[in-house]
TILOLUM-55960 format. One line per 2 residues: number of its first residue (from 1); for each residue z, y, x of N, C-alpha, C, CB. Coordinates in steps of 0.2 Angstrom, whole numbers. Glycine has a CB too. Layout:
<drenmis>
NUM> Z/Y/X/Z/Y/X/Z/Y/X/Z/Y/X; ...;
</drenmis>
This chain:
<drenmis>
1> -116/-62/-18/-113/-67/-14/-114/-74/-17/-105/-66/-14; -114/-76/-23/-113/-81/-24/-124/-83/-25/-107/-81/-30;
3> -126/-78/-25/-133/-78/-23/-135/-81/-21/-135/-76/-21; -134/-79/-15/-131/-80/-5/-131/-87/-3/-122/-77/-3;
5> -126/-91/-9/-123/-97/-9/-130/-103/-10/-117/-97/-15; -131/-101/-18/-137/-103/-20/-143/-105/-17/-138/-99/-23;
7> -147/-98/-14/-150/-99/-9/-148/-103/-2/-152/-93/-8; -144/-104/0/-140/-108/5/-141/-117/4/-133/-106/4;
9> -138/-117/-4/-139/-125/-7/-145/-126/-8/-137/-128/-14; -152/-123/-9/-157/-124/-9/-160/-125/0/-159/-118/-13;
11> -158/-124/3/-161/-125/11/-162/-119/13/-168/-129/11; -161/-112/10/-164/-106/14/-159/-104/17/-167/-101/9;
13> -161/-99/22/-157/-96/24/-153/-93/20/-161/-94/27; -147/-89/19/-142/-85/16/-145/-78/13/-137/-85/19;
15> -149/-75/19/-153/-69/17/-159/-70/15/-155/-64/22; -161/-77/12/-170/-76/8/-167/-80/3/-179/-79/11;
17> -165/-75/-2/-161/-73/-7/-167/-73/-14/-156/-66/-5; -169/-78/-18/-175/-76/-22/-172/-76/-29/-182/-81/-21;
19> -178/-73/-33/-177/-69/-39/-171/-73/-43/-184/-67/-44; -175/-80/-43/-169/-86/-44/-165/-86/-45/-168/-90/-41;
21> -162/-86/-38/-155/-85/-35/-152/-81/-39/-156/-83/-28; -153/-73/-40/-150/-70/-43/-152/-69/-48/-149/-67/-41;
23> -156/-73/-52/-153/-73/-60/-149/-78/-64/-158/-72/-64; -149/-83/-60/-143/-90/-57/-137/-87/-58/-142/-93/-50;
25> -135/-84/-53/-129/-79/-53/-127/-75/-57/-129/-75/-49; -130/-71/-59/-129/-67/-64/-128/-72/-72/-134/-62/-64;
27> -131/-77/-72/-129/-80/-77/-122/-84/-77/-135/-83/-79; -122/-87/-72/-113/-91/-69/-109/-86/-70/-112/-93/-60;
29> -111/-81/-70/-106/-73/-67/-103/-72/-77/-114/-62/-62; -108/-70/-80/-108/-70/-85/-108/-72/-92/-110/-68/-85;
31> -111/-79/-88/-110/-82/-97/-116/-83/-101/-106/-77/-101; -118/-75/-99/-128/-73/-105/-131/-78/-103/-135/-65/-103;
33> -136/-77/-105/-145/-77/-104/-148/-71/-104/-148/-79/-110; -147/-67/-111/-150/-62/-110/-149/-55/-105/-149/-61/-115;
35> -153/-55/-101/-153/-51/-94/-150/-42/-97/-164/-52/-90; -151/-41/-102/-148/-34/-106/-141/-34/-108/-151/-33/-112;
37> -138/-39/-109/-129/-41/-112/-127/-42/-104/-127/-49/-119; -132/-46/-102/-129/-49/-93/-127/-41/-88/-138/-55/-87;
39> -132/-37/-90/-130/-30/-87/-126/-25/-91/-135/-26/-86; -123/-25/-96/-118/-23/-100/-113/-24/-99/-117/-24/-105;
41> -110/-31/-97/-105/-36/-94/-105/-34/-89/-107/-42/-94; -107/-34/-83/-107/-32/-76/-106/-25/-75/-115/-35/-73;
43> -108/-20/-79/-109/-14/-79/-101/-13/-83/-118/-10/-82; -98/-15/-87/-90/-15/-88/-87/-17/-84/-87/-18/-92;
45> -81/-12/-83/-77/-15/-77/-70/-18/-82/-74/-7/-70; -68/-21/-77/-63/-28/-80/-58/-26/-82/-61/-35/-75;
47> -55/-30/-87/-47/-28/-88/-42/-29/-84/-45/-31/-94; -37/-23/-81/-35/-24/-77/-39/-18/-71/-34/-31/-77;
49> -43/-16/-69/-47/-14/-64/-46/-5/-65/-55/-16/-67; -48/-3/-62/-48/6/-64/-49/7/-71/-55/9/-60;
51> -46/14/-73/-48/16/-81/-41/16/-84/-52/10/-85; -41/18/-88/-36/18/-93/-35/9/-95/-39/22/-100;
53> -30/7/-95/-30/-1/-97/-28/0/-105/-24/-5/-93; -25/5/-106/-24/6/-114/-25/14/-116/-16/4/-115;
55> -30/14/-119/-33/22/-118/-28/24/-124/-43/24/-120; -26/31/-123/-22/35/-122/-13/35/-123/-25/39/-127;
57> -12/31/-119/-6/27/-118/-5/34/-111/-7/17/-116; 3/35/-108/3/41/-106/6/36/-98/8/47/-111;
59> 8/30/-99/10/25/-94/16/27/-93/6/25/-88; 18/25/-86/26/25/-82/24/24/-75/32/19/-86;
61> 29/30/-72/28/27/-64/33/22/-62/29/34/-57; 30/16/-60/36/8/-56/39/12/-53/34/0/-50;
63> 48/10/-55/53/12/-49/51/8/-42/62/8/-51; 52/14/-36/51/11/-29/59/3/-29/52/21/-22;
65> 53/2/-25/58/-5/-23/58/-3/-14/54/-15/-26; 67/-2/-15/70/-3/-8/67/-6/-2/75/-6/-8;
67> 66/-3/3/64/-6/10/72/-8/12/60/1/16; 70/-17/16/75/-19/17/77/-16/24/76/-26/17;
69> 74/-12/27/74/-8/34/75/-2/33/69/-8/39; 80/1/28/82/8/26/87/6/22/77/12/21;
71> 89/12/23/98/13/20/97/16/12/103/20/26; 101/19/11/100/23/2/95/28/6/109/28/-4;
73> 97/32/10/93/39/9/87/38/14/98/46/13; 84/32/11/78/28/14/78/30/25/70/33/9;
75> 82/29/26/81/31/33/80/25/37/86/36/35; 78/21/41/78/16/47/80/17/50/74/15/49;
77> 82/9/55/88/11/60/86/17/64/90/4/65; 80/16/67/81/20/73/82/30/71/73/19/78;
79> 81/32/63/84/37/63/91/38/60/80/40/61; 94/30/59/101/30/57/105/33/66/103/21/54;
81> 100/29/72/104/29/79/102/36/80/100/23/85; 100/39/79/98/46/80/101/52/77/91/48/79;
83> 102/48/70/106/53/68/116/51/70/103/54/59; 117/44/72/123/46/75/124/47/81/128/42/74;
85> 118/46/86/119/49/90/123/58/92/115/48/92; 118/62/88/117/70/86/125/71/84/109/73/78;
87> 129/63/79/134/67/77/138/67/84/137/64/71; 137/62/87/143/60/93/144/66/98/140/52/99;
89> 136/68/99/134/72/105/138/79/101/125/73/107; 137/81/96/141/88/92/147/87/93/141/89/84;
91> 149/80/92/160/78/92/160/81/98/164/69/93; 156/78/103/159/78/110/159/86/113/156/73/115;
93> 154/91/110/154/96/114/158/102/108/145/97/116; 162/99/104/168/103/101/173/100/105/170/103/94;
95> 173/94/106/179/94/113/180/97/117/179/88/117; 174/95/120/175/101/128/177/106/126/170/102/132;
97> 171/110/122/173/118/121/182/119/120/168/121/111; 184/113/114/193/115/114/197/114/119/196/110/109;
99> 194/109/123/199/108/128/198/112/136/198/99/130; 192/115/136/191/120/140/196/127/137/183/122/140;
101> 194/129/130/199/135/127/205/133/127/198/136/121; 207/127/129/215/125/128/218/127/137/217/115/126;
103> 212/125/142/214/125/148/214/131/148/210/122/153; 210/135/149/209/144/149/214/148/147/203/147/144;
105> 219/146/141/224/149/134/231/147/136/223/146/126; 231/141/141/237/137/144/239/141/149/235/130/146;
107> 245/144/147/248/149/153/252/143/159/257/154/149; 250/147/163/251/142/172/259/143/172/246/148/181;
109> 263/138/175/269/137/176/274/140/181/269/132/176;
</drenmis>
């Protein structure tokens, strides 16, 4: 990228990218000179990056942090609304069932 750039400040196009260019870069990138330490550097990945950050350390998983669109038992409204609906619809159909067994069990006068 910053290659890219280079060749660019020079008048060229962004894809005629010459040897220059990238060993410009690689030296801004790194710091060297020497083109062997510059690929030791480059070829290390950074602190912080993939790897062990502290080798043989055993780590810790981060406590999840709450979604503000869930409840404790992580659920969202719409399966909060679903699940009171299911309760309402159960209430209601032990009603009926009772009040039909009460009609049925209810001696006539």
């Amino acid at each position: 990228m910053r290659a890219r750039e280079l060749a660019a400040n020079k008048g060229r196009a962004p894809q005629d990218v010459a040897q220059a260019d990238y060993e410009q870069a690689k030296l801004e990138i790194t710091g060297e000179s020497d083109p062997d330490r510059q690929e030791l550097i480059l070829d290390t990945p950074a602190a912080g990056s993939l790897g062990d950050p502290v080798p043989g350390s055993v780590g810790h998983k981060a406590a999840e942090t709450p979604n503000e669109d869930e409840d404790d038992e992580g659920r969202n409204a719409a399966e909060l609304l679903t699940a009171q609906g299911v309760d309402k619809a159960e209430l209601d159909q032990i009603r009926q069932a009772a009040f039909k067994t009460a009609k049925e069990t209810k001696p006539e006068p």
